[in-house]
N, CA, C and O atoms as a MOPAC input file, in Angstrom:
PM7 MOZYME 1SCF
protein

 N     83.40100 1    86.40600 1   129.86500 1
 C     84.11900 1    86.19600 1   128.60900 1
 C     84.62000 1    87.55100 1   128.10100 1
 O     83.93500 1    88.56400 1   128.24300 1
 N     85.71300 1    87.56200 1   127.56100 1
 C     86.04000 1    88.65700 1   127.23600 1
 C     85.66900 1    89.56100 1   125.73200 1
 O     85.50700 1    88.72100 1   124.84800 1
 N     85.54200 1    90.55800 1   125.34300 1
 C     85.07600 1    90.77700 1   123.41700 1
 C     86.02100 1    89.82700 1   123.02400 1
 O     87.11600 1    89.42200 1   123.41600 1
 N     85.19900 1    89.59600 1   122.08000 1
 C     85.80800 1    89.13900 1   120.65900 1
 C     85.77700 1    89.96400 1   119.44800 1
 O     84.80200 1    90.69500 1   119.27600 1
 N     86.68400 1    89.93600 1   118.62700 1
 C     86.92900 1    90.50700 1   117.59000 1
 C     87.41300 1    90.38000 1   116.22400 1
 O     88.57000 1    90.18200 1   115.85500 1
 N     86.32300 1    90.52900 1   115.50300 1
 C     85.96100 1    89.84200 1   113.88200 1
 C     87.21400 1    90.17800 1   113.48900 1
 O     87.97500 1    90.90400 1   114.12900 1
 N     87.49000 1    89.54600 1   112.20900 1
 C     88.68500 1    89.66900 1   111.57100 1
 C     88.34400 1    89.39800 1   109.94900 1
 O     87.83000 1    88.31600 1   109.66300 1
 N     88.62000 1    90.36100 1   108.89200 1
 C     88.65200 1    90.00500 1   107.81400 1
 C     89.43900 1    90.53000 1   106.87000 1
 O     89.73400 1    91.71600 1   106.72000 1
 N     89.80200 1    89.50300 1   106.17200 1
 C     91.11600 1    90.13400 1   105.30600 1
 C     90.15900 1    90.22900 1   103.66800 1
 O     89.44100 1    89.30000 1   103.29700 1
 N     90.30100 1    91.20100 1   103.06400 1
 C     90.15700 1    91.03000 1   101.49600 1
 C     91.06800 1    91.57300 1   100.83200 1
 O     92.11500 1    91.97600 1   101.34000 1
 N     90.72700 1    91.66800 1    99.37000 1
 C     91.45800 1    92.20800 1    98.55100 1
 C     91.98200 1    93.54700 1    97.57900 1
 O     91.60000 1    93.18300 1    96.46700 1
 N     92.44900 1    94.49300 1    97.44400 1
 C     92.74200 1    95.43800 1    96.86500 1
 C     94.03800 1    95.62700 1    95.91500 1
 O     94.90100 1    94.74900 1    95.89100 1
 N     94.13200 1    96.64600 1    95.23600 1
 C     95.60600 1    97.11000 1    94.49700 1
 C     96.20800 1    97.87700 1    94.71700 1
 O     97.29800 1    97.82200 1    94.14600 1
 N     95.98900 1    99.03100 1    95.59900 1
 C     96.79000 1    99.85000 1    95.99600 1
 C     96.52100 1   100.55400 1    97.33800 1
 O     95.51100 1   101.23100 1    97.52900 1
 N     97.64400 1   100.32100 1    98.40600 1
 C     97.42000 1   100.56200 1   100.04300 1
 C     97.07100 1   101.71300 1   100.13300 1
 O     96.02600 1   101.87800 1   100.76300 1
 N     97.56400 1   102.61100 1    99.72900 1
 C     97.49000 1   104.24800 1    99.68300 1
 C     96.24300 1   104.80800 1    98.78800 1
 O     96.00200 1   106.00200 1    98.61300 1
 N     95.78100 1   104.12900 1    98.45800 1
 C     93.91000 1   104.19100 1    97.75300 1
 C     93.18300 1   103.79900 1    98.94600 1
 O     92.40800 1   104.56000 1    99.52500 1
 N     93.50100 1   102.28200 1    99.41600 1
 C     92.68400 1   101.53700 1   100.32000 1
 C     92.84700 1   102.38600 1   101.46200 1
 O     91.81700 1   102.53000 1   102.12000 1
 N     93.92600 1   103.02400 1   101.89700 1
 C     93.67900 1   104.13800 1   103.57100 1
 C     92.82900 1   105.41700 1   102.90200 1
 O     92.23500 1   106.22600 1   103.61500 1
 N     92.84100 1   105.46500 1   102.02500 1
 C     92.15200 1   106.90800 1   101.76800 1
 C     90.62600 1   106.60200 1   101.55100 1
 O     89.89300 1   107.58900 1   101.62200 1
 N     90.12200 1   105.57500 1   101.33600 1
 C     88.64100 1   105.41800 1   101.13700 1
 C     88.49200 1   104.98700 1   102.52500 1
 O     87.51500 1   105.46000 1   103.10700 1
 N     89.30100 1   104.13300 1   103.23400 1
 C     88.89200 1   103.05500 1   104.45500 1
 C     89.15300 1   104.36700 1   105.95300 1
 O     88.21300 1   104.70500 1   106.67200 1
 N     90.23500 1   104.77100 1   106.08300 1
 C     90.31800 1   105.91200 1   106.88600 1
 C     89.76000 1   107.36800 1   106.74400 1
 O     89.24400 1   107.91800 1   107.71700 1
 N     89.88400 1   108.10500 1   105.30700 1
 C     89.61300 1   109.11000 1   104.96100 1
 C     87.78300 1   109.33600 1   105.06700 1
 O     87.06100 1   110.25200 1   105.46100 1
 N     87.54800 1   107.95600 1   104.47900 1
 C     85.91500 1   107.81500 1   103.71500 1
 C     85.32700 1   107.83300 1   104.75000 1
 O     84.59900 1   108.73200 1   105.17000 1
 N     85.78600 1   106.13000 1   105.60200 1
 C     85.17300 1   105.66900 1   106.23500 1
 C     85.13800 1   105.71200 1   107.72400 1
 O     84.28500 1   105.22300 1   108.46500 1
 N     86.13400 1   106.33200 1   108.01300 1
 C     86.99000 1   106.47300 1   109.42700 1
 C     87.10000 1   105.89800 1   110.32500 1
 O     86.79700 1   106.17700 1   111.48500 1
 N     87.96200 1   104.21600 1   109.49800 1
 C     88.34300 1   103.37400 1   110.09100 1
 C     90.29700 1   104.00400 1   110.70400 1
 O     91.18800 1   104.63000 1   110.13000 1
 N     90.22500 1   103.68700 1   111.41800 1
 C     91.90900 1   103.90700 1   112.25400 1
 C     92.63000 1   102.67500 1   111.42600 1
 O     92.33800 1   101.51300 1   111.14200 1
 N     94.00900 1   103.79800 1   111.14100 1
 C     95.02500 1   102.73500 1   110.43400 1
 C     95.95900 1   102.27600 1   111.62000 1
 O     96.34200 1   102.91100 1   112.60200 1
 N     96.28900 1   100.56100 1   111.10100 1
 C     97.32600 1   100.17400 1   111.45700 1
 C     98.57800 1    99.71800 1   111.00800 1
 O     98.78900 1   100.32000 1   109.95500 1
 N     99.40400 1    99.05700 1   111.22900 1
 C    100.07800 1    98.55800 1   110.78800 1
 C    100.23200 1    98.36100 1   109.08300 1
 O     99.26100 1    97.90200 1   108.48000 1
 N    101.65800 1    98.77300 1   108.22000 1
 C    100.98200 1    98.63400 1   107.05200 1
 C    102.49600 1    98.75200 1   106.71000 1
 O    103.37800 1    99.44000 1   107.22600 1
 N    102.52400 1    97.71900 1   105.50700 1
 C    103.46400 1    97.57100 1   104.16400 1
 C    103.37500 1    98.38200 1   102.98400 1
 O    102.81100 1    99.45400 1   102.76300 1
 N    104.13900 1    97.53200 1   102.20800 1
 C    103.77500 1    98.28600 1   101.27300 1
 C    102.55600 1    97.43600 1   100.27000 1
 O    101.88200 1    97.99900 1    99.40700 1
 N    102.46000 1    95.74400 1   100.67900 1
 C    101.66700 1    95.22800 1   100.20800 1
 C    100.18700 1    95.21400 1   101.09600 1
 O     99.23600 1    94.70900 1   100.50000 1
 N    100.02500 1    95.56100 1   102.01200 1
 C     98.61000 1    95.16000 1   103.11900 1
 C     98.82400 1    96.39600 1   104.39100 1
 O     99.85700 1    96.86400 1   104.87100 1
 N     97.47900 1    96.65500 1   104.65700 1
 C     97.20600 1    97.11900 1   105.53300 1
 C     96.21500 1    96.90000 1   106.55800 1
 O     95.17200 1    96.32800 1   106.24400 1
 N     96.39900 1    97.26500 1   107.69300 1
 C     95.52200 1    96.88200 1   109.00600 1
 C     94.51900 1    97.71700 1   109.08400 1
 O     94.94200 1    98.79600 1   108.66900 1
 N     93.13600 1    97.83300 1   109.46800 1
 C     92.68600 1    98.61600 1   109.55100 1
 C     91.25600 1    98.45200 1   111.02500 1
 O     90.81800 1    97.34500 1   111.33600 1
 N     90.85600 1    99.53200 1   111.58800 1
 C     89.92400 1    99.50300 1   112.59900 1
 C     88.63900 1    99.76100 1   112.23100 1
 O     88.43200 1   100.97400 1   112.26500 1
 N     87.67000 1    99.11400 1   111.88500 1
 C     86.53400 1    99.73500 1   111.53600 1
 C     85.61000 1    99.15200 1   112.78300 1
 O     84.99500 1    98.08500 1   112.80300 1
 N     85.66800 1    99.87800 1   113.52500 1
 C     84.44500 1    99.79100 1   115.39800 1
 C     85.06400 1    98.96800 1   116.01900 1
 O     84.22900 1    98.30000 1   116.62800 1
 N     86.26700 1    98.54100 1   116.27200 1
 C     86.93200 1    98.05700 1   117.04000 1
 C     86.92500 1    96.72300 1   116.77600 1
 O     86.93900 1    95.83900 1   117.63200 1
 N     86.89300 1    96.48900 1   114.97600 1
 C     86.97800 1    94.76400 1   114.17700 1
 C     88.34600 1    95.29400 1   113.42500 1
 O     88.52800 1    96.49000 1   113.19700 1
 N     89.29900 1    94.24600 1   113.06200 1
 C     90.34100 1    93.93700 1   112.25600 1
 C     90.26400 1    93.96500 1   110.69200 1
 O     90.29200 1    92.91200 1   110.05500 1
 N     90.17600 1    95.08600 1   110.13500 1
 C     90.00600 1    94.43900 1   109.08300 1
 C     91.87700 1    94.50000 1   108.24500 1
 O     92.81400 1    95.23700 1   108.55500 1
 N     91.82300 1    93.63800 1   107.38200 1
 C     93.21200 1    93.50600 1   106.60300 1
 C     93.09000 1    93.48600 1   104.97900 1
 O     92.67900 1    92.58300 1   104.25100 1
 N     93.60400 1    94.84000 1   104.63600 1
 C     93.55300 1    94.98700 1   103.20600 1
 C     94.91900 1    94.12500 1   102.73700 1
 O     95.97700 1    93.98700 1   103.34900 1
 N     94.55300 1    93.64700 1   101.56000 1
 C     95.79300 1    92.43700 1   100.99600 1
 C     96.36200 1    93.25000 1    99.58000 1
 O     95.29100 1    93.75200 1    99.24000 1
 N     97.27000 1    93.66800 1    98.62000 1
 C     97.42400 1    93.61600 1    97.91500 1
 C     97.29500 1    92.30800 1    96.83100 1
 O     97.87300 1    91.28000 1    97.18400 1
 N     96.63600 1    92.28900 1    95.65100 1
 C     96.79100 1    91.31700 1    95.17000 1
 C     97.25400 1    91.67200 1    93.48800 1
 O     97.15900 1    92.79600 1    92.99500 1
 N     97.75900 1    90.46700 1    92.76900 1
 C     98.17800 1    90.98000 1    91.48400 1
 C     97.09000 1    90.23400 1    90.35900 1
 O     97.01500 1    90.20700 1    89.13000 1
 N     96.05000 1    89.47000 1    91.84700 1
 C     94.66800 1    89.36100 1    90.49400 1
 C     94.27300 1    89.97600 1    90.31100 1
 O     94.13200 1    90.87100 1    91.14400 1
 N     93.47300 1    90.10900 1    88.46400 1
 C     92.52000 1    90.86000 1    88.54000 1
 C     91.40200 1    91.54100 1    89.66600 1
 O     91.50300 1    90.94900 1    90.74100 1
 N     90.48400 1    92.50300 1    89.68900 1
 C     89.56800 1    92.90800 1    90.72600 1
 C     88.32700 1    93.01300 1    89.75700 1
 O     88.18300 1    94.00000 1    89.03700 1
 N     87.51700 1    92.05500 1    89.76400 1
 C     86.29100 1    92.59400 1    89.17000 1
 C     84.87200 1    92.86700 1    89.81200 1
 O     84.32500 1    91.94300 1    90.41400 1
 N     84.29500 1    94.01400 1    89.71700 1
 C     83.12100 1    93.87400 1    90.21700 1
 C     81.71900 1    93.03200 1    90.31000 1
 O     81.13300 1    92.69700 1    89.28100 1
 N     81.12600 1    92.65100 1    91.87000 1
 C     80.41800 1    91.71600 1    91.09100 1
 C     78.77600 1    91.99000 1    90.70300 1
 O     78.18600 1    93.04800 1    90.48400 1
 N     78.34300 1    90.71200 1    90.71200 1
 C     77.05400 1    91.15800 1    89.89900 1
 C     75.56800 1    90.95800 1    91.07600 1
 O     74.68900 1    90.14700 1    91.37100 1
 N     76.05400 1    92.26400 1    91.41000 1
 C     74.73800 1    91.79800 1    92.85400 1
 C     75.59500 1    91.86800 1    93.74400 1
 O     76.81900 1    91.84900 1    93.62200 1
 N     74.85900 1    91.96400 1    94.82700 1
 C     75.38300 1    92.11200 1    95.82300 1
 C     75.71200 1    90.46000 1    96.83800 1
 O     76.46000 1    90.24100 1    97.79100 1
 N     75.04300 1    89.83900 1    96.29900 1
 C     75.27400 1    88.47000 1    96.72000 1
 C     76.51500 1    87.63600 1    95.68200 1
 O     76.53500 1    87.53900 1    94.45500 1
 N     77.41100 1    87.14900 1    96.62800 1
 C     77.59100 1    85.97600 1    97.62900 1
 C     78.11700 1    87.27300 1    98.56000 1
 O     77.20200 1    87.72100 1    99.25100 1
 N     79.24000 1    87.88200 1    98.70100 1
 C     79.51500 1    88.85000 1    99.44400 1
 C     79.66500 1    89.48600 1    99.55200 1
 O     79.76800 1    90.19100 1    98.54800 1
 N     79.91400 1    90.20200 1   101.08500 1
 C     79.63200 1    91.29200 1   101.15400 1
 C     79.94600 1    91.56700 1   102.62800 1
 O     79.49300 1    90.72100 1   103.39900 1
 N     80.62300 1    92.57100 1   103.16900 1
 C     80.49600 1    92.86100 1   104.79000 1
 C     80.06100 1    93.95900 1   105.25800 1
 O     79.72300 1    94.66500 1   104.30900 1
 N     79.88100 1    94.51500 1   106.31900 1
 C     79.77400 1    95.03200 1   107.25500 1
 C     79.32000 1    95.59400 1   108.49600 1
 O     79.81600 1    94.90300 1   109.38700 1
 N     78.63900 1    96.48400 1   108.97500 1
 C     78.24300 1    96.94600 1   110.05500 1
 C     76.82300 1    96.83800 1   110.27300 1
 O     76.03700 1    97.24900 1   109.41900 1
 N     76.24700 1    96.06300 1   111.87000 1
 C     75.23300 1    95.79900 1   111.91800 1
 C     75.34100 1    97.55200 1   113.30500 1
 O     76.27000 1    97.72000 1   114.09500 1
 N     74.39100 1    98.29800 1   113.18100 1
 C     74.65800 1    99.06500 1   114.22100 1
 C     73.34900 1    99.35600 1   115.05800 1
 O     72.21400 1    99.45300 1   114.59100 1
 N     73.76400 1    99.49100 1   116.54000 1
 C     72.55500 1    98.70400 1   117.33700 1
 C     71.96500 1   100.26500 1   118.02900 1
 O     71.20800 1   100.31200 1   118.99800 1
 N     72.51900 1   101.52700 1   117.26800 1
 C     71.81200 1   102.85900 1   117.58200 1
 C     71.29000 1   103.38800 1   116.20600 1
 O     72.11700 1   103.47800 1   115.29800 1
 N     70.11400 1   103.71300 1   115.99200 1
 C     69.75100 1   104.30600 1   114.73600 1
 C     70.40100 1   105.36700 1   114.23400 1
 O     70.65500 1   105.65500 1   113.06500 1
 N     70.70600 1   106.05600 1   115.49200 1
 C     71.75500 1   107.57500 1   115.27800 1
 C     73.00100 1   107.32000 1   114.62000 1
 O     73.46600 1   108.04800 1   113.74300 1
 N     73.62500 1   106.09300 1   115.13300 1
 C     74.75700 1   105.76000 1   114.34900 1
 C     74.76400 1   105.57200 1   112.96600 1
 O     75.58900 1   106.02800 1   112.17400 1
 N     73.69500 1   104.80200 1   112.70100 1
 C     73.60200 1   104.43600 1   111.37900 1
 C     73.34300 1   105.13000 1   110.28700 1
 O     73.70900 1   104.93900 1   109.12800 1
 N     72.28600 1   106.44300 1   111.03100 1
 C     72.62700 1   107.70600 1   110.07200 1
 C     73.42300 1   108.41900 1   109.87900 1
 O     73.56300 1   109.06900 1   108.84300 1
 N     74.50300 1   108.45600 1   111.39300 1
 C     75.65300 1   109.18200 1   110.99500 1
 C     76.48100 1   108.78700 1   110.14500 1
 O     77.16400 1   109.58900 1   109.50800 1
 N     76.58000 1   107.22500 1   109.95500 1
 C     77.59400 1   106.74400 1   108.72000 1
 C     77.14700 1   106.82300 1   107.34200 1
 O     77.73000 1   106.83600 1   106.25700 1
 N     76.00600 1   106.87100 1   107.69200 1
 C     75.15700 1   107.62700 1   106.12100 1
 C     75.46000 1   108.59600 1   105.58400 1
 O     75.99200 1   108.56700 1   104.47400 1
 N     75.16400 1   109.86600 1   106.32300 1
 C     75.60900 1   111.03000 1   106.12100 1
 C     77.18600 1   111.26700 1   106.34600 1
 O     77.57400 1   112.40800 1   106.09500 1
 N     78.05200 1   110.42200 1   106.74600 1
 C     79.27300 1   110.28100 1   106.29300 1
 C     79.65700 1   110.00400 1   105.46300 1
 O     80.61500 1   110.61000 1   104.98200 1
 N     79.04400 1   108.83700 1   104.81600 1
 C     79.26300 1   108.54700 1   103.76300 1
 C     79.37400 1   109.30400 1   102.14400 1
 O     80.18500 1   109.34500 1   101.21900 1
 N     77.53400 1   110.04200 1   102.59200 1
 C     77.11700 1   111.06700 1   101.36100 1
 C     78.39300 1   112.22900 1   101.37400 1
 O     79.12700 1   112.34500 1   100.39300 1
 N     78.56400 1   113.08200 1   102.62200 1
 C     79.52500 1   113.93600 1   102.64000 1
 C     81.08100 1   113.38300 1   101.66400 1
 O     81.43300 1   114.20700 1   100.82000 1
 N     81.70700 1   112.45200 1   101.73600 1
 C     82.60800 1   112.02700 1   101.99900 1
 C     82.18300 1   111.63700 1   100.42600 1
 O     83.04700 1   111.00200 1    99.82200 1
 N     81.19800 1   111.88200 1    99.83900 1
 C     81.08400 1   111.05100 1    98.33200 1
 C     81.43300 1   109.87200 1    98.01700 1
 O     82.03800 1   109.71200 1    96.95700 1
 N     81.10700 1   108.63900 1    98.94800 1
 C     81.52300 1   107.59000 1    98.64700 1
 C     80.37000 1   107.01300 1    97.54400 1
 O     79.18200 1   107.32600 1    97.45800 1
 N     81.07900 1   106.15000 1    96.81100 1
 C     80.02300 1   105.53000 1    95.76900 1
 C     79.00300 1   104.55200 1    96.71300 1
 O     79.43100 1   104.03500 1    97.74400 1
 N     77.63900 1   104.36100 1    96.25800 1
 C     76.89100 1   103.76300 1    96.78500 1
 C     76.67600 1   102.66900 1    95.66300 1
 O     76.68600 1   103.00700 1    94.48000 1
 N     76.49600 1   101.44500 1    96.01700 1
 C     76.18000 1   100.31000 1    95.09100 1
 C     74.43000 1   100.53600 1    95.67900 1
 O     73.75900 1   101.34700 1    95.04300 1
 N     74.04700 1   100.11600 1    96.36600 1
 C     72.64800 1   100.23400 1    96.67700 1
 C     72.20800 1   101.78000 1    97.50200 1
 O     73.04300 1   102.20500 1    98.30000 1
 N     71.03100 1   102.52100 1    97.32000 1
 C     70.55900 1   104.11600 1    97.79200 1
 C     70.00300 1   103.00500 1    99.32300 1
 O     69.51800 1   101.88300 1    99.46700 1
 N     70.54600 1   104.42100 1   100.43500 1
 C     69.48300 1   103.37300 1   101.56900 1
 C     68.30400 1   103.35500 1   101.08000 1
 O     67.85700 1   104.07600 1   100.18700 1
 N     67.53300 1   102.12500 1   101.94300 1
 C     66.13500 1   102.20200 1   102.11400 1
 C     65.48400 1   101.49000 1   103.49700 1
 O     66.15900 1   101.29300 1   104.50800 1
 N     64.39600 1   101.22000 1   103.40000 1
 C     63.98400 1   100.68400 1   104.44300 1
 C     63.10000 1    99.22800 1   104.27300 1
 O     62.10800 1    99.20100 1   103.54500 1
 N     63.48000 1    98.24600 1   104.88100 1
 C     63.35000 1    96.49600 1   104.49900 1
 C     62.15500 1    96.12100 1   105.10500 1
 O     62.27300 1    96.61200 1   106.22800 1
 N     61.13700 1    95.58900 1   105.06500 1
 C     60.26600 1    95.26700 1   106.37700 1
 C     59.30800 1    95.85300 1   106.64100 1
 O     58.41300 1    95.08800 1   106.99700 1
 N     58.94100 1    97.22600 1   106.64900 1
 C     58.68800 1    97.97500 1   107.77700 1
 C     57.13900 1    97.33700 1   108.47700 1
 O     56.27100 1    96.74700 1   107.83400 1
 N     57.11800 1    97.55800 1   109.50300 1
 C     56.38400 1    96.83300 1   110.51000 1
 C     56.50800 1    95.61400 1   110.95200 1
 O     55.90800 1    95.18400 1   111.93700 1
 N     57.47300 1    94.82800 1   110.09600 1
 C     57.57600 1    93.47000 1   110.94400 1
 C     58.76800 1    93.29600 1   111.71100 1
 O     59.74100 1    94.03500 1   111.56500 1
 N     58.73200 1    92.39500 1   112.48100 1
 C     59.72000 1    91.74800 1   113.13900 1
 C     61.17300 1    92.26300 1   112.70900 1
 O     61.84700 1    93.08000 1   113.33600 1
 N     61.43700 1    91.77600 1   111.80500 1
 C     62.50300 1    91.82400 1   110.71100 1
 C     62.98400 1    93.39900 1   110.10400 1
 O     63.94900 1    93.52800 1   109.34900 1
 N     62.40700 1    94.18100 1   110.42400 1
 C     62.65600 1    95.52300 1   109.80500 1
 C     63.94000 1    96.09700 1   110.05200 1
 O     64.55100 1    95.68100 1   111.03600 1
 N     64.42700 1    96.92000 1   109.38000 1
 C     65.80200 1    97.24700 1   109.48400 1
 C     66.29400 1    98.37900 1   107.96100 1
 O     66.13700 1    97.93600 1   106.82300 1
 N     66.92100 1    99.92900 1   108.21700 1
 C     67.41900 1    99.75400 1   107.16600 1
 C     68.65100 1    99.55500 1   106.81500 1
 O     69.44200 1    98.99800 1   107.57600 1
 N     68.99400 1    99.99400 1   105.58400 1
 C     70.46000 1    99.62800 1   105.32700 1
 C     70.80000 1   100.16700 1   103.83100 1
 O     69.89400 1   100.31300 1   103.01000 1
 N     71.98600 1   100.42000 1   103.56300 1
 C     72.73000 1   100.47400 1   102.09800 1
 C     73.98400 1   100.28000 1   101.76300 1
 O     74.81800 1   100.48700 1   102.64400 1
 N     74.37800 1    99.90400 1   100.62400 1
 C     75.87500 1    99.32300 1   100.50700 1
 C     76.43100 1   100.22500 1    99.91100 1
 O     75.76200 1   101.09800 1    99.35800 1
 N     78.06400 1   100.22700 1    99.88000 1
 C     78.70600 1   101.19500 1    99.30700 1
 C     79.76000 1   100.04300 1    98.77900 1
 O     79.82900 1    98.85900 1    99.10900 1
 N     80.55100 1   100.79200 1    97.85200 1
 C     81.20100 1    99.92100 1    97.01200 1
 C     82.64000 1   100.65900 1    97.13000 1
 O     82.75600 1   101.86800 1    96.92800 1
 N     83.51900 1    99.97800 1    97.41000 1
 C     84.87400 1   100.74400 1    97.48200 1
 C     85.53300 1   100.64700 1    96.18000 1
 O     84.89200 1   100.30200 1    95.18700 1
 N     86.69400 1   100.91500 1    96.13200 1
 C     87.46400 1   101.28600 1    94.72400 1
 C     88.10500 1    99.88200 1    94.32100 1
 O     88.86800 1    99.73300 1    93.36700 1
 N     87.57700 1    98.61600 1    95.40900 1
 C     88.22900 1    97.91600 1    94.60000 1
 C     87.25200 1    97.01700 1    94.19100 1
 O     87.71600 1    96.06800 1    93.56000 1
 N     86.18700 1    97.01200 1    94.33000 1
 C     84.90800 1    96.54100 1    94.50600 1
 C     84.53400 1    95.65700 1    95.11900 1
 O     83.68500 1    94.84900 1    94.74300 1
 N     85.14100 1    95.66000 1    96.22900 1
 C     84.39500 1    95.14300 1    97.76400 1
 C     83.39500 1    96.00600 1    98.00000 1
 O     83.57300 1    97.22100 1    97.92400 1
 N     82.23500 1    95.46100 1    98.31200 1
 C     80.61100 1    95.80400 1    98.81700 1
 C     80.81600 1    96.22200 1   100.53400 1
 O     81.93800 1    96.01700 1   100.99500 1
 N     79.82000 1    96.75800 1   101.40000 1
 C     79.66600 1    96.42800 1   102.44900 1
 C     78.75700 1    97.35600 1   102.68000 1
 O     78.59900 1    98.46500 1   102.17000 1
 N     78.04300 1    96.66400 1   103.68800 1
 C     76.63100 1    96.96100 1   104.10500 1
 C     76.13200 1    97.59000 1   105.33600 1
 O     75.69500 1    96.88000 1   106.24100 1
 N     76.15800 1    98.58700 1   105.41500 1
 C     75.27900 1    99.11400 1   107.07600 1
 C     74.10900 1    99.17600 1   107.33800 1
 O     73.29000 1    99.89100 1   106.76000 1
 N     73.82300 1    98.15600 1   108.57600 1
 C     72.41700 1    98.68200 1   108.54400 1
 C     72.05500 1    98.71800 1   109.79100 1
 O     72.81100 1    98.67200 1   110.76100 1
 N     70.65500 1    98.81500 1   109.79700 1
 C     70.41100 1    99.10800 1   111.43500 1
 C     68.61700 1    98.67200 1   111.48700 1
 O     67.63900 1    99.04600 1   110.83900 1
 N     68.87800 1    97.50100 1   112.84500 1
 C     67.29700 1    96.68500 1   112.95900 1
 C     66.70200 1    97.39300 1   113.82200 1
 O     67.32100 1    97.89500 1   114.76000 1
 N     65.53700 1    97.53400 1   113.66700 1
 C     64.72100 1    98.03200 1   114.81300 1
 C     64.33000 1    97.40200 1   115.90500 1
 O     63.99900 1    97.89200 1   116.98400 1
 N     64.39500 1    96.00400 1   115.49800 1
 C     64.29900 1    95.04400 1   116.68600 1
 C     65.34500 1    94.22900 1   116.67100 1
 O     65.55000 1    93.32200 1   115.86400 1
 N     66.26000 1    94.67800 1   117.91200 1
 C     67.40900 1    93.52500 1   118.31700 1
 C     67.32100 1    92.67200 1   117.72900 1
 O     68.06700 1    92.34300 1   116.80700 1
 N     66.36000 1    92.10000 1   118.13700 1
 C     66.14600 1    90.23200 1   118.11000 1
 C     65.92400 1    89.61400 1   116.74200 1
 O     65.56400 1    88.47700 1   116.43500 1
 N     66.26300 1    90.75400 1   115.94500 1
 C     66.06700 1    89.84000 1   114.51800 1
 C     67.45700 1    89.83100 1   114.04200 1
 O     67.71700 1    89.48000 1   112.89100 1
 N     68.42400 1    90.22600 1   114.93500 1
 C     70.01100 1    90.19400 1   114.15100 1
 C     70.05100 1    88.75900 1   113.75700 1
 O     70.21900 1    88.18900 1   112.68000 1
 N     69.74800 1    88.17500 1   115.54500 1
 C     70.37800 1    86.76000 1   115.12400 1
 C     69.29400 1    85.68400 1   115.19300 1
 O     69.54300 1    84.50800 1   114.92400 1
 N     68.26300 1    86.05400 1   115.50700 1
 C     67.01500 1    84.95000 1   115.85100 1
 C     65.98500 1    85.51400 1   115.14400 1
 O     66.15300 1    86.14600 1   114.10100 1
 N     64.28300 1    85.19000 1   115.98500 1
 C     63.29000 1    85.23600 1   114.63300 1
 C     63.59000 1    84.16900 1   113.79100 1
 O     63.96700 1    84.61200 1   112.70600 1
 N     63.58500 1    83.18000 1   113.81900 1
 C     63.49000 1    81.95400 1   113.44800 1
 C     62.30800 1    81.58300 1   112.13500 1
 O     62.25000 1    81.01300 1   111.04500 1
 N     61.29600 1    82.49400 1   113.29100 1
 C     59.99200 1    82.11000 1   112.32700 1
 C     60.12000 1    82.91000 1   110.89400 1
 O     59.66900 1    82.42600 1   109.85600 1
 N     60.62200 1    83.87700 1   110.93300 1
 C     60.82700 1    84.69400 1   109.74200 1
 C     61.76300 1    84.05800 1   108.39200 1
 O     62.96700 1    83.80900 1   108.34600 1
 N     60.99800 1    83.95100 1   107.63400 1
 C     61.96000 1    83.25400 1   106.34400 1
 C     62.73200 1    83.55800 1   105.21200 1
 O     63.26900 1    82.81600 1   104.39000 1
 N     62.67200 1    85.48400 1   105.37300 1
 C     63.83400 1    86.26100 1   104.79200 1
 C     65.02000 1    86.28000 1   105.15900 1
 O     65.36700 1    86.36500 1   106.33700 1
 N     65.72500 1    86.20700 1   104.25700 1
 C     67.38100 1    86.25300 1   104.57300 1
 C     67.28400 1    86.82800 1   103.17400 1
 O     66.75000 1    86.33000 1   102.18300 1
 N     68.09300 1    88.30700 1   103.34600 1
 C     68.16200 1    89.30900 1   101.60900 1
 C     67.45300 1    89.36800 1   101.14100 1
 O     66.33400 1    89.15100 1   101.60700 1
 N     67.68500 1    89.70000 1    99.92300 1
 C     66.71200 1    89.88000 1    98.65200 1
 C     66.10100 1    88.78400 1    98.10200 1
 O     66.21500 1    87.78400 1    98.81200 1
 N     65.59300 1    88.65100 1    97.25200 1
 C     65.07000 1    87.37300 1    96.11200 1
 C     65.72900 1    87.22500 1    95.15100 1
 O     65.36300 1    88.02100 1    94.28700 1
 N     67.07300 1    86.19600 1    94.61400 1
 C     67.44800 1    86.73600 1    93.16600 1
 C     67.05300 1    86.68500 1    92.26100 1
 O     67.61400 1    87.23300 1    91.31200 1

């Protein structure tokens, strides 16, 4: 089978904000781009910034959504950390660490872009809890 490759479009107000946090910040590769939307590469996923003329409000928690990077080297995950800090991106959540000793462990922290889209990096210590671990009955926080 060949990769597949995620695709997500959200929302923002201004393209030339959205390449400067998403390429500059984050060092996703630009693509294709208007003057209303832009394409963007973040690890070799699609993402598509939209201009919109709704309001943008931030939300309250980090739940219902939220995206991003599950990364399957710990090294990576600190390097986007410390990319991040360098790069002064706002953090909605400080990392931390979820679990530790079980199954399920992993850390992670969110950053909040300028339009207040969330997204989350984190990194499991055990593969097998990305998508299975069944027996385990966390999914997030508690609200």
């Amino acid at each position: 089978m060949n990769p597949t490759i995620f695709h997500l479009a959200f929302p923002i107000s201004n393209v030339a904000q959205a390449k400067a946090y998403y390429a500059d910040g984050l060092g996703c590769k630009v693509g294709r781009e208007t003057r209303d939307a832009v394409i963007l590469n973040l690890s070799g996923h699609q993402l598509v910034a939209h201009v919109t003329k709704e309001p943008l409000t931030p939300q309250r928690g980090i739940y219902p959504r939220h995206f991003g990077l599950i990364f399957t080297a710990e090294s990576d995950w600190e390097a986007m950390l410390e990319r991040a800090q360098q790069r002064q991106l706002q953090f909605y959540q400080e990392p931390k660490h979820r679990f530790p000793g079980q199954l399920t462990e992993h850390r992670t922290f969110f950053l909040e872009d300028p339009f207040y889209n969330l997204m989350e990096f984190k990194y499991y210590a055990h593969a097998e809890a990305i998508f299975g671990v069944r027996e385990y009955a966390e999914v997030g926080d508690s609200p």
